[in-house]
N, CA, C and O atoms as CSV, one atom per row, in Angstrom:
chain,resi,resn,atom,element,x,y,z
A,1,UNK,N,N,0.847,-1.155,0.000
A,1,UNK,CA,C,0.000,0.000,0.000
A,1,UNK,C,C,0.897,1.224,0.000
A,1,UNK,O,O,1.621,1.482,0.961
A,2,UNK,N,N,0.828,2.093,-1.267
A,2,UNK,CA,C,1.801,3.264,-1.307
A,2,UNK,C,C,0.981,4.371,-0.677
A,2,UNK,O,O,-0.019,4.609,-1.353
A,3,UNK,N,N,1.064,4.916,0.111
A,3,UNK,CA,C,0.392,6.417,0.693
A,3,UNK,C,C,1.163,7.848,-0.127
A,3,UNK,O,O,0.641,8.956,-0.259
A,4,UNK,N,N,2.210,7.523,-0.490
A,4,UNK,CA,C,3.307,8.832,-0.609
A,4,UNK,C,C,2.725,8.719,-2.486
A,4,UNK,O,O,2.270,7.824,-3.198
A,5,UNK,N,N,3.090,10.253,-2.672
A,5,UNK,CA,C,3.012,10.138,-4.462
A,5,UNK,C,C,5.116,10.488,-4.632
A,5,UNK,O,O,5.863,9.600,-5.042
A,6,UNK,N,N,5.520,11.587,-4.308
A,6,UNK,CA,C,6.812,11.984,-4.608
A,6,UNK,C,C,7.519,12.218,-3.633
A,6,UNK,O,O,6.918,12.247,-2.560
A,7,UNK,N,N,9.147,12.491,-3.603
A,7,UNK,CA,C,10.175,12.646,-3.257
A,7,UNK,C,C,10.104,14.182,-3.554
A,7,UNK,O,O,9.911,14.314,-4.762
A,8,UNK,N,N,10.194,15.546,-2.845
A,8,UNK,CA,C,9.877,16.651,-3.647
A,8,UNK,C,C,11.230,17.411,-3.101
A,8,UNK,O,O,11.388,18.587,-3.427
A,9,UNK,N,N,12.262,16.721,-2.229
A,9,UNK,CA,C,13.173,17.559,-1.716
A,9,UNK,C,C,14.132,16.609,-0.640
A,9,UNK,O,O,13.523,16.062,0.279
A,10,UNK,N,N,15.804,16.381,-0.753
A,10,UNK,CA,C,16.284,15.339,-0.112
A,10,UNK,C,C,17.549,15.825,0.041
A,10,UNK,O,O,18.138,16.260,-0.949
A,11,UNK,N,N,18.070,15.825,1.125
A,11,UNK,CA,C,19.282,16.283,2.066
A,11,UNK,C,C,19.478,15.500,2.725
A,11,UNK,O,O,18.651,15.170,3.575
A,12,UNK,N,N,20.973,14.738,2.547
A,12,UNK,CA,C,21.655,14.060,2.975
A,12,UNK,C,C,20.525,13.178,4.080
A,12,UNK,O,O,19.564,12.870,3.374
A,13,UNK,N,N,20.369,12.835,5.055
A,13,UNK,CA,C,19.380,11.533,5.633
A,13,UNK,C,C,17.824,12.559,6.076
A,13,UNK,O,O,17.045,12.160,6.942
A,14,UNK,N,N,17.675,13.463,5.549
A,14,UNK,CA,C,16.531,14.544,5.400
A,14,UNK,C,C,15.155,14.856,3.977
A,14,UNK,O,O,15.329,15.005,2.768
A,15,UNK,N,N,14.545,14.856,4.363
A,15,UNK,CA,C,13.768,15.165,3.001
A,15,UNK,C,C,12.208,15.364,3.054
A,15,UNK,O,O,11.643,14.797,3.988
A,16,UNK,N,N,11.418,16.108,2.160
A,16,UNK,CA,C,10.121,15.769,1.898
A,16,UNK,C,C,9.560,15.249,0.955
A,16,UNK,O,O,10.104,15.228,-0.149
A,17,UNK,N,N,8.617,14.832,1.122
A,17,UNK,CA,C,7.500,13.741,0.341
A,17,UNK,C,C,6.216,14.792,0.438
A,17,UNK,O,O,6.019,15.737,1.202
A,18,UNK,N,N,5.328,14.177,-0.777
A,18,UNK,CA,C,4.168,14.505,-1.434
A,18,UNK,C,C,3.299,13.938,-1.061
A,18,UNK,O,O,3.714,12.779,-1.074
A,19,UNK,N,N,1.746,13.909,-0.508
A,19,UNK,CA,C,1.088,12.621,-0.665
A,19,UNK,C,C,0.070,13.584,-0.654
A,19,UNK,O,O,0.097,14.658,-0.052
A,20,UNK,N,N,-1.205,12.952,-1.649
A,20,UNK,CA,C,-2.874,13.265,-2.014
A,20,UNK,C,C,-3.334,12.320,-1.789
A,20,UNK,O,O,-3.015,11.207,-2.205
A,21,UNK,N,N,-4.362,12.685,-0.923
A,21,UNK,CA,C,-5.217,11.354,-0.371
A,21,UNK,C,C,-6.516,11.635,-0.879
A,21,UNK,O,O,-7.207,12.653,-0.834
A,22,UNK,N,N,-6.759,10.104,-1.548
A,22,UNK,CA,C,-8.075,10.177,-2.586
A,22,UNK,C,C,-9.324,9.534,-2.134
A,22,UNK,O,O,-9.345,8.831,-1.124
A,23,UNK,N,N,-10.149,9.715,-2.710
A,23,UNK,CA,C,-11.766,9.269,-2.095
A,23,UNK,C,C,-11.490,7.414,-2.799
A,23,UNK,O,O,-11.176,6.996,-3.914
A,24,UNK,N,N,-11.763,6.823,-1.650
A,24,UNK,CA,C,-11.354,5.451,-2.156
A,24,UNK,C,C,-10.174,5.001,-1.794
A,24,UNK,O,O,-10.012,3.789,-1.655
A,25,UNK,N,N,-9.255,5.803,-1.603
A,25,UNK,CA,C,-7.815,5.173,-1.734
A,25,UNK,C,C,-7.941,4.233,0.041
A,25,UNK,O,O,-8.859,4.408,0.843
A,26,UNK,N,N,-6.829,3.354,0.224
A,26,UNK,CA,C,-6.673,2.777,1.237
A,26,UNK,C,C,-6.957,3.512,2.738
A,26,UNK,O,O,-6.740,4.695,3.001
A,27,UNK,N,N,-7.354,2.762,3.399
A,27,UNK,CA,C,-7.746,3.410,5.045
A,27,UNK,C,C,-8.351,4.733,4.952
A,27,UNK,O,O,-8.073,5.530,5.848
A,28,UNK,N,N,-9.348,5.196,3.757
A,28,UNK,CA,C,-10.193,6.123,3.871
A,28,UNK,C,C,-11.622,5.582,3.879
A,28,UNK,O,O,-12.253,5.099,2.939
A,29,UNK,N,N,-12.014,5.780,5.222
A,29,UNK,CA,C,-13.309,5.428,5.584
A,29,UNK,C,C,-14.866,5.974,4.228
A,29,UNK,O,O,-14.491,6.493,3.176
A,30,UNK,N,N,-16.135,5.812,4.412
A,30,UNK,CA,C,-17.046,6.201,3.429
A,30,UNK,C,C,-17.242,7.575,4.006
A,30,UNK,O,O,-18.133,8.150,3.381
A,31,UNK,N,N,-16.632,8.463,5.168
A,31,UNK,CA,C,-17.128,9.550,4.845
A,31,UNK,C,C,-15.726,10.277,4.014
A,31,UNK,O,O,-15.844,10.892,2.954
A,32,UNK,N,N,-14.832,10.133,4.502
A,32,UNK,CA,C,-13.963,10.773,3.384
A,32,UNK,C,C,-12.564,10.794,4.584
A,32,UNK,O,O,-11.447,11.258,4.352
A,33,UNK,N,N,-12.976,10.223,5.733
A,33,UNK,CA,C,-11.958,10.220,6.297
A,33,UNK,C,C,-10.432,9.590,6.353
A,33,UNK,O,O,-10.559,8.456,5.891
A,34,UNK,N,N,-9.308,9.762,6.639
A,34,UNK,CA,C,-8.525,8.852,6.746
A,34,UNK,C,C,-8.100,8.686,7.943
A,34,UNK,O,O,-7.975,9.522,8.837
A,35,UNK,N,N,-7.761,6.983,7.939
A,35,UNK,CA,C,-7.752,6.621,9.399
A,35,UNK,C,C,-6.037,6.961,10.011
A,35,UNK,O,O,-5.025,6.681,9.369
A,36,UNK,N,N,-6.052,7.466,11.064
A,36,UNK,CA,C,-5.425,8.337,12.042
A,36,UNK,C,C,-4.301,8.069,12.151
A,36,UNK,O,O,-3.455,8.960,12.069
A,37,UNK,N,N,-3.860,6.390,12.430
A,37,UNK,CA,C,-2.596,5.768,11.915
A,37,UNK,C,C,-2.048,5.421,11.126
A,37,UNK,O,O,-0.982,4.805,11.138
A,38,UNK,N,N,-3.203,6.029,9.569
A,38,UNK,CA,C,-2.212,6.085,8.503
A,38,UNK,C,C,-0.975,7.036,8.031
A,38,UNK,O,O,0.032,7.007,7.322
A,39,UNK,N,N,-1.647,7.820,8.814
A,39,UNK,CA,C,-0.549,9.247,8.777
A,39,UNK,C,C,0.687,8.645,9.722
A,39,UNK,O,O,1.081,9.799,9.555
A,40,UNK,N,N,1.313,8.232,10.239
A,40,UNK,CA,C,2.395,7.492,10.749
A,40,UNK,C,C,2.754,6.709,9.734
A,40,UNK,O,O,3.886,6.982,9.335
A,41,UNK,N,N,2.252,5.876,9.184
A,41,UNK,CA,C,2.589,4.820,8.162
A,41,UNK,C,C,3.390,6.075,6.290
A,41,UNK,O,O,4.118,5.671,5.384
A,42,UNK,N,N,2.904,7.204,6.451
A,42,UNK,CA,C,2.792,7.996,5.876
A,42,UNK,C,C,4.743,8.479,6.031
A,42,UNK,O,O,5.627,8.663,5.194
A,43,UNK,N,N,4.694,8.523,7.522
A,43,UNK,CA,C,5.487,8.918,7.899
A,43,UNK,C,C,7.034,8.254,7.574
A,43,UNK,O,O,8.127,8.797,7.411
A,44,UNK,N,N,6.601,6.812,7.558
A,44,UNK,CA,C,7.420,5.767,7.169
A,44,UNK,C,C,7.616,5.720,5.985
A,44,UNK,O,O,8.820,5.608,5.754
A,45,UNK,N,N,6.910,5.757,4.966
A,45,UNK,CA,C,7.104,5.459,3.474
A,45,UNK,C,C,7.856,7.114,3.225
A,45,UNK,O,O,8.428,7.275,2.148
A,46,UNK,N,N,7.839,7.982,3.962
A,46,UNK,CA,C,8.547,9.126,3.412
A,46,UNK,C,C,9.847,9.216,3.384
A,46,UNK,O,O,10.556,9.761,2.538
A,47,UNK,N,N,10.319,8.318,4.936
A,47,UNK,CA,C,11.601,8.039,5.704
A,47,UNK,C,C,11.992,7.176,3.890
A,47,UNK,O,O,12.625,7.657,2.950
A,48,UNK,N,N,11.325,5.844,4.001
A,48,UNK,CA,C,11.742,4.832,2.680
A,48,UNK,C,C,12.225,5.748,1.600
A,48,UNK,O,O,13.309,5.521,1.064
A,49,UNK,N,N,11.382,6.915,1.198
A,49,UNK,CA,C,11.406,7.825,0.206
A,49,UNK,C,C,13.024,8.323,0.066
A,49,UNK,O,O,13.863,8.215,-0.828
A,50,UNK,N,N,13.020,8.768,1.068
A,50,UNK,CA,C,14.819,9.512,1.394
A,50,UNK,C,C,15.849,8.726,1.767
A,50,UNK,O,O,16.898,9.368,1.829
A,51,UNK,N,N,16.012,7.004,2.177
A,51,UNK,CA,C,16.399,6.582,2.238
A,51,UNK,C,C,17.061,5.951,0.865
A,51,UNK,O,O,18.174,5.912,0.341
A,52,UNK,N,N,15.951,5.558,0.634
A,52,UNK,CA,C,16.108,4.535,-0.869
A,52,UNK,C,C,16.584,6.022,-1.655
A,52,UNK,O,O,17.651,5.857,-2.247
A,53,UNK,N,N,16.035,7.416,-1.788
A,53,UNK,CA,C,16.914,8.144,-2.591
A,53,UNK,C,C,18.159,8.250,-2.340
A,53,UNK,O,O,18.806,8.650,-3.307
A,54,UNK,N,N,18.870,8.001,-1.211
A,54,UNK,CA,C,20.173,8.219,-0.369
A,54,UNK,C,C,21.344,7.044,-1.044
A,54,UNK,O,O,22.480,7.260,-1.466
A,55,UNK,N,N,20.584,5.768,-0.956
A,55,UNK,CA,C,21.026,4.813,-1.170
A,55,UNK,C,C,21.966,4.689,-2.862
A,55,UNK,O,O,23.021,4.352,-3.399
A,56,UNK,N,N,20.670,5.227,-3.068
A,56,UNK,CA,C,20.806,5.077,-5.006
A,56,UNK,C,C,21.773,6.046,-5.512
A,56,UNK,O,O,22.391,5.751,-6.535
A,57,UNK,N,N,21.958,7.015,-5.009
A,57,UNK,CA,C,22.874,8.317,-5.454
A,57,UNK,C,C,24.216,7.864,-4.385
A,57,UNK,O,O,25.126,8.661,-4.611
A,58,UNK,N,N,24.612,6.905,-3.359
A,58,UNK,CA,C,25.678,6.422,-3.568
A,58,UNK,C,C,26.159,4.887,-3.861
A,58,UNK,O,O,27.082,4.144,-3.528
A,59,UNK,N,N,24.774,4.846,-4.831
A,59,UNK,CA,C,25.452,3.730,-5.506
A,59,UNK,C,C,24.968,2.240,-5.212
A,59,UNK,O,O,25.098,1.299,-5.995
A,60,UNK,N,N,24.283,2.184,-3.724
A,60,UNK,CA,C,23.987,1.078,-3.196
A,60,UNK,C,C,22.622,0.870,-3.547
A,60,UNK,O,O,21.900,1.758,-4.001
A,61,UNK,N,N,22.183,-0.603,-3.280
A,61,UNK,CA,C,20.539,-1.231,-3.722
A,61,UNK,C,C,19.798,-0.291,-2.747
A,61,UNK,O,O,20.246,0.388,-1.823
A,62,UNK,N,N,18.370,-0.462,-3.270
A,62,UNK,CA,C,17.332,0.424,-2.082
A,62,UNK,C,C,17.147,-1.286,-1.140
A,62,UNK,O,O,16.875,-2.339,-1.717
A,63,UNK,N,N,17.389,-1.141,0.432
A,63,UNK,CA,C,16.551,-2.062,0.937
A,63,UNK,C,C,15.248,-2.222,1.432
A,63,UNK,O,O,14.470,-1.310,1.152
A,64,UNK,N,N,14.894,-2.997,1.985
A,64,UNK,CA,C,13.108,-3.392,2.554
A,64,UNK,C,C,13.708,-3.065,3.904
A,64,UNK,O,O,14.689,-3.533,4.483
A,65,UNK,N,N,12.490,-1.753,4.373
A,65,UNK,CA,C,12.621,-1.796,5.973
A,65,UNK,C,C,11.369,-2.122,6.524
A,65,UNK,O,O,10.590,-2.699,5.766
A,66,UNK,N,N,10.891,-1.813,8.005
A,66,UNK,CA,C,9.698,-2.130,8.249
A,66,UNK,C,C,9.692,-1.155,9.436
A,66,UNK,O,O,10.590,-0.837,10.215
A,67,UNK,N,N,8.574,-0.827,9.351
A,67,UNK,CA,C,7.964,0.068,10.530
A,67,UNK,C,C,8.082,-0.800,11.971
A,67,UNK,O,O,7.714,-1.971,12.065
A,68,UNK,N,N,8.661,-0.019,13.075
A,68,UNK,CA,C,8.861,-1.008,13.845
A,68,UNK,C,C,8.281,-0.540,15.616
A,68,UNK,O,O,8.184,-1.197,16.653
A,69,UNK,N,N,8.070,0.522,15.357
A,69,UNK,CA,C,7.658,1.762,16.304
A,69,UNK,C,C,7.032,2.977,16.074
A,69,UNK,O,O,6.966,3.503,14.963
A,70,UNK,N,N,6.416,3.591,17.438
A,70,UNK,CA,C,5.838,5.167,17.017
A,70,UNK,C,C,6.220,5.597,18.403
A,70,UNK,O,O,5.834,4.909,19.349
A,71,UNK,N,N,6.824,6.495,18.577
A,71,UNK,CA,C,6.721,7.492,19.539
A,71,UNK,C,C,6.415,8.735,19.555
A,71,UNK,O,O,6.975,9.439,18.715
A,72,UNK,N,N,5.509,9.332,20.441
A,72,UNK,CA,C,5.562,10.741,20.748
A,72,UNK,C,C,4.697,11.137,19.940
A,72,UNK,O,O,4.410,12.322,20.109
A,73,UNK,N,N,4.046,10.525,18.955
A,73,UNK,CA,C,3.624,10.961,17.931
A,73,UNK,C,C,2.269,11.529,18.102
A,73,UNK,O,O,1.361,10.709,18.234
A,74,UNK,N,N,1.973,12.789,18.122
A,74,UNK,CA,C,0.711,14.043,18.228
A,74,UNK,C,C,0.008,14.130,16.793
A,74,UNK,O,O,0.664,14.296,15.765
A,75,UNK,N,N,-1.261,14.014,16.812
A,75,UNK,CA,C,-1.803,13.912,16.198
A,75,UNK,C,C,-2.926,14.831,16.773
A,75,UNK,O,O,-3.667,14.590,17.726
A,76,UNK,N,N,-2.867,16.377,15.666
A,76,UNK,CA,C,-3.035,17.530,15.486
A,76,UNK,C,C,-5.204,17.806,14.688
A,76,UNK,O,O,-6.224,18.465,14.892
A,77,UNK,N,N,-4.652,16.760,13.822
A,77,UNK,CA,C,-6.173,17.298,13.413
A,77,UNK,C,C,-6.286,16.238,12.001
A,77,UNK,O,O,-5.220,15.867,11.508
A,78,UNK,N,N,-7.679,15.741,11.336
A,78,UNK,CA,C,-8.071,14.422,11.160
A,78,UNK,C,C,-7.385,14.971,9.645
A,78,UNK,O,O,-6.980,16.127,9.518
A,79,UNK,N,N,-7.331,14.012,8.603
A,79,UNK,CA,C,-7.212,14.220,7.216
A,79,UNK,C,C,-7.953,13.199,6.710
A,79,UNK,O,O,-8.229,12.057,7.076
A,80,UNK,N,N,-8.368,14.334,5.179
A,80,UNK,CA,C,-9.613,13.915,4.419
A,80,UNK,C,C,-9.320,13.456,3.083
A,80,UNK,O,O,-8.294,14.078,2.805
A,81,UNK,N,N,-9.621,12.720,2.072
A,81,UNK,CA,C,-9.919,12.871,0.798
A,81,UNK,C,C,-9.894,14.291,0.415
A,81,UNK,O,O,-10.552,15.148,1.006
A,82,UNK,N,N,-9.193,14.501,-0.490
A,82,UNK,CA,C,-8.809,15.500,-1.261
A,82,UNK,C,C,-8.151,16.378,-0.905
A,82,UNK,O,O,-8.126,17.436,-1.532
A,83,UNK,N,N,-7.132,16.089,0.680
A,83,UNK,CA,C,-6.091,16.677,1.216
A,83,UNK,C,C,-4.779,16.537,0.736
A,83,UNK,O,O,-4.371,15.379,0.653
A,84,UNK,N,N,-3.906,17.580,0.350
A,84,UNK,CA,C,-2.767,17.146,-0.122
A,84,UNK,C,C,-1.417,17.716,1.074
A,84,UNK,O,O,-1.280,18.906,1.358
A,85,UNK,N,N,-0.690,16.807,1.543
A,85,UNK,CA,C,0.133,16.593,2.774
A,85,UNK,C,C,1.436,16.540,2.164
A,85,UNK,O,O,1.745,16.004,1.100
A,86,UNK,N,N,2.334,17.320,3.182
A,86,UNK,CA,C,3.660,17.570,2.902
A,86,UNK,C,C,4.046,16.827,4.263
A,86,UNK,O,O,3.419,17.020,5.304
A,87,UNK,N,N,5.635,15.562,4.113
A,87,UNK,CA,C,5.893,14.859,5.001
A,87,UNK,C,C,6.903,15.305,5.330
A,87,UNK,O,O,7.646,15.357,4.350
A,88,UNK,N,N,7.552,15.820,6.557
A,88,UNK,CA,C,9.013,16.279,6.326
A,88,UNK,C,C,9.766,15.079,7.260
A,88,UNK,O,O,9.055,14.452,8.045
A,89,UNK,N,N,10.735,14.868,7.198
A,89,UNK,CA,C,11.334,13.738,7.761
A,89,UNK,C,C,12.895,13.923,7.990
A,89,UNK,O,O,13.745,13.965,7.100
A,90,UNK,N,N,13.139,14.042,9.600
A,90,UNK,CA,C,14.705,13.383,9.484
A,90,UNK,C,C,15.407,12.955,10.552
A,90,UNK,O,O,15.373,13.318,11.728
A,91,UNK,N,N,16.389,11.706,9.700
A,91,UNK,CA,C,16.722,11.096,10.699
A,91,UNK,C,C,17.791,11.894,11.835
A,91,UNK,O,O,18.712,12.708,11.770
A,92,UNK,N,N,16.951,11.009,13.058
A,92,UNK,CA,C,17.921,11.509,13.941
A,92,UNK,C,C,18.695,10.528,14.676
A,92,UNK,O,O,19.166,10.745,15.792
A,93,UNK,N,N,18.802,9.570,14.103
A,93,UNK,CA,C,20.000,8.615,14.607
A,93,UNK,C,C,19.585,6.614,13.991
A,93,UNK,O,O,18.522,6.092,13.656
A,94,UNK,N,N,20.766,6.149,14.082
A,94,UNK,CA,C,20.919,4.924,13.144
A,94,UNK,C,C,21.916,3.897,13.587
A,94,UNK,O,O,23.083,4.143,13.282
A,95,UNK,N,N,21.670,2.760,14.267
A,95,UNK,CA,C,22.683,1.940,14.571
A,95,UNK,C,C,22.450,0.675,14.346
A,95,UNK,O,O,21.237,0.511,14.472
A,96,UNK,N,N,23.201,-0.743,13.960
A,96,UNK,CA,C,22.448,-1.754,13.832
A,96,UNK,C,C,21.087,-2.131,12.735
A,96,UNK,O,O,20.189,-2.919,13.030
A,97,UNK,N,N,21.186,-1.336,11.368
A,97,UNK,CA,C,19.359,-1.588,11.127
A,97,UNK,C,C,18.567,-0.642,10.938
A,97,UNK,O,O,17.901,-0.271,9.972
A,98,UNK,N,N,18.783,-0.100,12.516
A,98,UNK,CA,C,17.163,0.625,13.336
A,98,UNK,C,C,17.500,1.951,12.842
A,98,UNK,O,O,18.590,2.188,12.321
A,99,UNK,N,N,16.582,2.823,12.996
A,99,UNK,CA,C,16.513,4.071,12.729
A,99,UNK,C,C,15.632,5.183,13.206
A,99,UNK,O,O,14.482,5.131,12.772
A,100,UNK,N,N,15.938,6.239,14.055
A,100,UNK,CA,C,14.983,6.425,14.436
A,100,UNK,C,C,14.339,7.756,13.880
A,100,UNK,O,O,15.088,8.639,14.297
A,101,UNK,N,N,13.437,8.280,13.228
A,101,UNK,CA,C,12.937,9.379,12.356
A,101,UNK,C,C,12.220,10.311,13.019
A,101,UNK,O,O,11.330,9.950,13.789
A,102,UNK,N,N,12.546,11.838,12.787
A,102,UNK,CA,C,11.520,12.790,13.169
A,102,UNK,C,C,10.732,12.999,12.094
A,102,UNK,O,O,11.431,13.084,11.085
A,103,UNK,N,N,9.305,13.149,11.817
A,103,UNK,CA,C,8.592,13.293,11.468
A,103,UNK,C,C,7.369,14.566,11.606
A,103,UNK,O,O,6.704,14.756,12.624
A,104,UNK,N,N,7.251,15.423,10.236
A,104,UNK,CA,C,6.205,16.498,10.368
A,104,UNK,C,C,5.511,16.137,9.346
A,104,UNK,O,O,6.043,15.570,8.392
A,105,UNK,N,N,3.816,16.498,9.409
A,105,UNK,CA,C,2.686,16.131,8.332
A,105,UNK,C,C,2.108,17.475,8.475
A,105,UNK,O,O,1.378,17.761,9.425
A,106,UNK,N,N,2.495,18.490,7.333
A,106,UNK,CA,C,1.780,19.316,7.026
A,106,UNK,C,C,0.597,19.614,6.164
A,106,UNK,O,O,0.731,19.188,5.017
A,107,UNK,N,N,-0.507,20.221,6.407
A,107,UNK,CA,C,-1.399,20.494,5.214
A,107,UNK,C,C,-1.666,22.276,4.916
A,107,UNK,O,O,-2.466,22.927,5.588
A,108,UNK,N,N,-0.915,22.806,3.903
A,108,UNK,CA,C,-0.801,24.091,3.644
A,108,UNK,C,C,0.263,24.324,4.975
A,108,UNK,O,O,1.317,23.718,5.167
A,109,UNK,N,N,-0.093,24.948,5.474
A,109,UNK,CA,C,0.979,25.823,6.577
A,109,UNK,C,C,0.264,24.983,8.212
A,109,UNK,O,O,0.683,25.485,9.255
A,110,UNK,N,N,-0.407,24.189,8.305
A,110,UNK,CA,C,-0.666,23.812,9.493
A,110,UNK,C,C,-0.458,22.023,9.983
A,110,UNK,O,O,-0.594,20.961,9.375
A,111,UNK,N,N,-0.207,22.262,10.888
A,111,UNK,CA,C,0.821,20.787,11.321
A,111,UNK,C,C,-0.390,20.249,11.598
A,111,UNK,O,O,-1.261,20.829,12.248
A,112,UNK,N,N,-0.524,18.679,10.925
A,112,UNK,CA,C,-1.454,17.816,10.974
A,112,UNK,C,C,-0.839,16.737,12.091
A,112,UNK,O,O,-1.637,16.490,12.996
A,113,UNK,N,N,0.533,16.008,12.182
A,113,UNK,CA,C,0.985,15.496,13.339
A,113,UNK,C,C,2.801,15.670,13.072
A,113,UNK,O,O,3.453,16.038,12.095
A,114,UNK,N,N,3.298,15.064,14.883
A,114,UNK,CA,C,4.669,15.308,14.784
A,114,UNK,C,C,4.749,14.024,15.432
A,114,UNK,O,O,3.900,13.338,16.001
A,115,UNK,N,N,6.034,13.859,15.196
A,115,UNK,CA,C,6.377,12.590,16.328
A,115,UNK,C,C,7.419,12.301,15.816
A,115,UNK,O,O,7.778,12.876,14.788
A,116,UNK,N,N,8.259,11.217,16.479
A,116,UNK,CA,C,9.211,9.884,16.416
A,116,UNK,C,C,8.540,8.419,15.842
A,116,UNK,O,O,7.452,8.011,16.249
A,117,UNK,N,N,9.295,7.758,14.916
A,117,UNK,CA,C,8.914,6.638,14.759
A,117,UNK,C,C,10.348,6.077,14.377
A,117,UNK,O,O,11.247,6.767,13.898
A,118,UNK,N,N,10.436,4.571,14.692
A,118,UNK,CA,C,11.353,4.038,14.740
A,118,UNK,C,C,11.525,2.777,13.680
A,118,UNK,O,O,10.942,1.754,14.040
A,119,UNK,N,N,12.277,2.698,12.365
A,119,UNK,CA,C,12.540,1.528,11.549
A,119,UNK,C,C,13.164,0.590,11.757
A,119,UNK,O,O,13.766,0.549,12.830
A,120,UNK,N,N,13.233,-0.118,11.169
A,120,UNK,CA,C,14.361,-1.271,11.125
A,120,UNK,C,C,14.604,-1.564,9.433
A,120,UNK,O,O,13.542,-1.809,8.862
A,121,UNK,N,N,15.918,-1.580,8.472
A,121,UNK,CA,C,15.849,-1.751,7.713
A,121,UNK,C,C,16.751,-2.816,7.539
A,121,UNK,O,O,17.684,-3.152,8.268
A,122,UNK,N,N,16.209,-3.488,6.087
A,122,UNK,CA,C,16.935,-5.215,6.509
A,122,UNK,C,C,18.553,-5.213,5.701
A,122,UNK,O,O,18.779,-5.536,4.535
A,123,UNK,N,N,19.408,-4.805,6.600
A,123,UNK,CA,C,21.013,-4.500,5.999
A,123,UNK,C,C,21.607,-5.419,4.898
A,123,UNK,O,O,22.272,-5.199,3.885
A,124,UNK,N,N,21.102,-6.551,5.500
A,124,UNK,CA,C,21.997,-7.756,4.424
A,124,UNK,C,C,20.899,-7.840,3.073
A,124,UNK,O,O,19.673,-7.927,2.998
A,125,UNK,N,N,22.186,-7.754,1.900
A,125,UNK,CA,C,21.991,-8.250,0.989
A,125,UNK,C,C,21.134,-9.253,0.129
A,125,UNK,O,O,21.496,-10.427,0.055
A,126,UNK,N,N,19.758,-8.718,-0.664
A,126,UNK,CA,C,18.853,-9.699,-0.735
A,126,UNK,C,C,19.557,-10.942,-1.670
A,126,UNK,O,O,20.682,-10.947,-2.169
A,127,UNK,N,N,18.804,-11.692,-1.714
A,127,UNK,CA,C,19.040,-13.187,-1.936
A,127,UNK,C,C,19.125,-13.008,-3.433
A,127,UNK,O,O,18.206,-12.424,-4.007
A,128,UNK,N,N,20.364,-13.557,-4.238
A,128,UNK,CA,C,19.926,-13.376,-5.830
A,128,UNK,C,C,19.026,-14.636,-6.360
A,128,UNK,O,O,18.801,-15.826,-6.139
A,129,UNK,N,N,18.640,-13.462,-7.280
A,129,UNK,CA,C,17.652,-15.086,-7.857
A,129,UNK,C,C,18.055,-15.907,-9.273
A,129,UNK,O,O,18.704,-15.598,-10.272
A,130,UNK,N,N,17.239,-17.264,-8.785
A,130,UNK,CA,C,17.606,-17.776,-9.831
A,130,UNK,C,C,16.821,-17.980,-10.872
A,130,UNK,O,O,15.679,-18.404,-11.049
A,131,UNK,N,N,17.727,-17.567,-11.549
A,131,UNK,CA,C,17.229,-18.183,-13.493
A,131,UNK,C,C,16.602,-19.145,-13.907
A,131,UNK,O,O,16.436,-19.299,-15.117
């Protein structure tokens, strides 16, 4: 399930993401709502966003991480179908894997949520396949 549309801006383990949330699209309820912990998940695919861009511009594969935590995370005010959200993201530290991300969800000029969330991305080398 992709939530994010673009990569719109990326500094060294920093960056923002794009996302329009559509009538229909995943975890939007029938009134037009979206559900509350998608915006965290939001938060994650933005982190992926700047990561995997990080990766590729020096050269290395993008890996598979996984959401592995949320902390702290405030959640400001609901988002709808036909909201378009700016993710800002950056890491603030990385050892082993894990990673742990600050996270802002803006809509126009007003903060929709903030928080910490914590990854894990899978370091080793995926499996080649066979022919």
């Amino acid at each position: 399930m992709c939530l994010v549309d673009r990569l719109v801006e990326f500094k060294d383990q920093a960056g923002t993401v794009d996302a329009r949330v559509l009538p229909g699209q995943v975890l939007v309820d029938d009134d037009g709502r979206l559900e509350t912990l998608a915006v965290a998940e939001m938060i994650a695919q933005a982190y992926a966003a700047v990561k995997g861009c990080g990766d590729r511009l020096a050269g290395r594969p993008v890996k598979q991480g996984f959401l592995v935590g949320i902390r702290n995370i405030q959640f400001h005010q609901a988002v709808f179908a036909g909201d378009q959200l700016q993710i800002h993201v950056n890491t603030v530290g990385s050892i082993s894997g894990f990673a742990v991300v600050e996270g802002v969800v803006t809509r126009k000029s007003d903060i929709i949520a903030e928080g910490q969330i914590k990854l894990w991305v899978n370091e080793n080398e995926p499996p080649e396949k066979e022919n």
